[in-house]
Structure formats: C-alpha cells, structure tokens
N, C-alpha and C positions, 0 to 999 in steps of 0.2 A: 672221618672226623678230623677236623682240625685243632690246635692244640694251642696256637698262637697263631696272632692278626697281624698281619705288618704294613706299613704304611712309609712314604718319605717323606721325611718331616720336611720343618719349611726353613731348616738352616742347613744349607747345602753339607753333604755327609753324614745328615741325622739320619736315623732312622727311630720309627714307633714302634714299638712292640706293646700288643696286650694280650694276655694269657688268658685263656677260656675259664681257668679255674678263679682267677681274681680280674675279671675286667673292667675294672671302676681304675687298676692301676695301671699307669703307662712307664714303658722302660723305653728310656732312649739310649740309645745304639748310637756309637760315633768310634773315633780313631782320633787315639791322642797325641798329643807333637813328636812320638816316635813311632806311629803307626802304628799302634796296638790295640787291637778292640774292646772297648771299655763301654759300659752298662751302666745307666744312671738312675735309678727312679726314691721315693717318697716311702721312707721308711720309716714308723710310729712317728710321722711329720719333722724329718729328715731328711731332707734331700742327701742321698748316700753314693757312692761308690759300692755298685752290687757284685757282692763275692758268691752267693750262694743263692740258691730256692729250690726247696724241698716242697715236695707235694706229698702226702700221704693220702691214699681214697683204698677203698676196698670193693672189692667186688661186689655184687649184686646177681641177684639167681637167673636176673634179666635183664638182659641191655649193657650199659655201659658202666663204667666201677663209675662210682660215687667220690668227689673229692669231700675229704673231711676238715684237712685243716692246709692249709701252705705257711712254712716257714720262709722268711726273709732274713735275710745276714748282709750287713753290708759295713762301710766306714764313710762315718760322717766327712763332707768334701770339706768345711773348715776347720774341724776339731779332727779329726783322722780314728774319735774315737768310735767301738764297732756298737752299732746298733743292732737288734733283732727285733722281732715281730711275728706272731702268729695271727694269721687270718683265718678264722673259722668259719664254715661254710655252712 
C-alpha cells in the first residue's frame, strides 16, 4: 500500500505530493532560500505553510484501517496566521 503519490512539479525543485487519505489535495514540496524543506498546500481555502497532518483511521476486522477524519495545521503565507481544518472521510 502506498500512502502518498509523488510527482515533479513543473517549477524546477517543486515537488507534488498527494496523500491516499485526502487526494483532491496537493502539497508542494520545495526548499526555501536557506535550503530548508518546506510544504505548501490549501488550507479551509488558504494557501498555508504546512506544519502538521494528523490522520486518524481505526482498524477494521478486515483489510486495511479506515481513515476517519485528517487534520491539517498550517500558517497562512501572507497573514502568518495559523489556520486548521478537518477533513472527514
């Protein structure tokens, strides 16, 4: 099982990430003017600086756990202030 999709974007050093549990959303992967790897994506319609993603899923008596909800945490790139969001599944 794979758990994320990855891809190279089309601005040289991007990259794509989209996660199995929420794939409508894309995180772009880059390095920032001191080379430090930094995560971008669309937070309750936010373009954020991504700090966190919590997944919660539970088991199932067969097969594979079940995602229930993914939390998102991030800071907004022109206000700096922190946004969250629950996706429910």
């Amino acid at each position: 099982m794979h758990s994320v999709k990855a891809e190279v974007g089309k601005v040289a050093g991007e990259y794509y990430l989209r996660l199995v549990a929420i794939p409508d959303r894309e995180v772009i992967m880059y390095l920032d003017e001191h080379g430090k790897p930094q995560a971008r994506m669309l937070i309750s319609g936010h373009l954020c600086n991504l700090a966190r993603i919590y997944v919660f899923a539970v088991d199932r008596w067969v097969g594979l756990p079940k995602v229930e909800y993914v939390d998102l945490t991030g800071f907004d790139v022109k206000t700096g202030q922190q946004i969250t969001e629950r996706v429910k599944q």
